[in-house]
N, C-alpha and C positions, 0 to 999 in steps of 0.2 A: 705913750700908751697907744696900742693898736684900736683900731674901731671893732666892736664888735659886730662880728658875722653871722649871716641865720643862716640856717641850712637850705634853702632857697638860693643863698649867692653863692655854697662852697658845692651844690650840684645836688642836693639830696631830693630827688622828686617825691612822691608819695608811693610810684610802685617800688620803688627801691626800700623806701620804708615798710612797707608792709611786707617785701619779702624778707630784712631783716628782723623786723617783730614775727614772723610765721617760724623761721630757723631758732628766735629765742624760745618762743612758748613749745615747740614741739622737742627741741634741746633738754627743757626744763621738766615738759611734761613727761618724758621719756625716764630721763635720768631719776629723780625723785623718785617715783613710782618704784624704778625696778631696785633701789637702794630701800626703799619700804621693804619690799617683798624678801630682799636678801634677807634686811635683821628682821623677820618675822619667822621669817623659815628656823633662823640659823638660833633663833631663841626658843625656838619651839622644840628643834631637835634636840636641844642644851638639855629642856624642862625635862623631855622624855629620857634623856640619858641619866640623867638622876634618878626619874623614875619613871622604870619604865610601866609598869602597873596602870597608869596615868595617862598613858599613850592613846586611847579610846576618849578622853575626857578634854586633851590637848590639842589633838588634829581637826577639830571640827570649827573651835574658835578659829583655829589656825588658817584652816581652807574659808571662813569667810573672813574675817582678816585680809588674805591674800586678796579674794574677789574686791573687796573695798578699796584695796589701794591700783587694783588694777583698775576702776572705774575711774581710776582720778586719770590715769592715761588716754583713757578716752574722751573723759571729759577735753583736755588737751589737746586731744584730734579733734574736737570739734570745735573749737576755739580757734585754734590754728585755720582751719578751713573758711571757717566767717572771717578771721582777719583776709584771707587771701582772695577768697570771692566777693565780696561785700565792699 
């Protein structure tokens, strides 16, 4: 059985870790958010295509909706940035 190794003996410093946690959280924050935003849209248009009467009562939840999930993105740019400067 081999000895185990820390990441200290295989080369991993702490800037190299925190540029890799900064590429995950902003990876994460990016991708989730704009996958929110798709099926929000694309459920929204769906409701209005059924009915479209409905389209004034739809788009408003919808557009804030969208604002919310896009705030989680920034939230993620700021996270992303404390791990990298801090």
């Amino acid at each position: 059985m081999e000895p185990i190794t820390t990441a200290v003996e295989v080369g991993m410093n702490p800037e190299i870790v925190k540029m890799i946690m900064t590429g995950a959280v902003m990876g994460m924050g990016t991708l989730v958010p704009a996958f929110a935003i798709a099926w929000i849209g694309s459920t929204a248009l769906k409701a209005i295509g059924r009915n479209p009467e409905a389209a004034s009562k739809v788009q408003t939840p919808m557009i804030l909706a969208i604002a919310f999930a896009e705030a989680i993105a920034v939230y993620a740019l700021v996270v992303a940035l404390i791990i990298k400067f801090v």
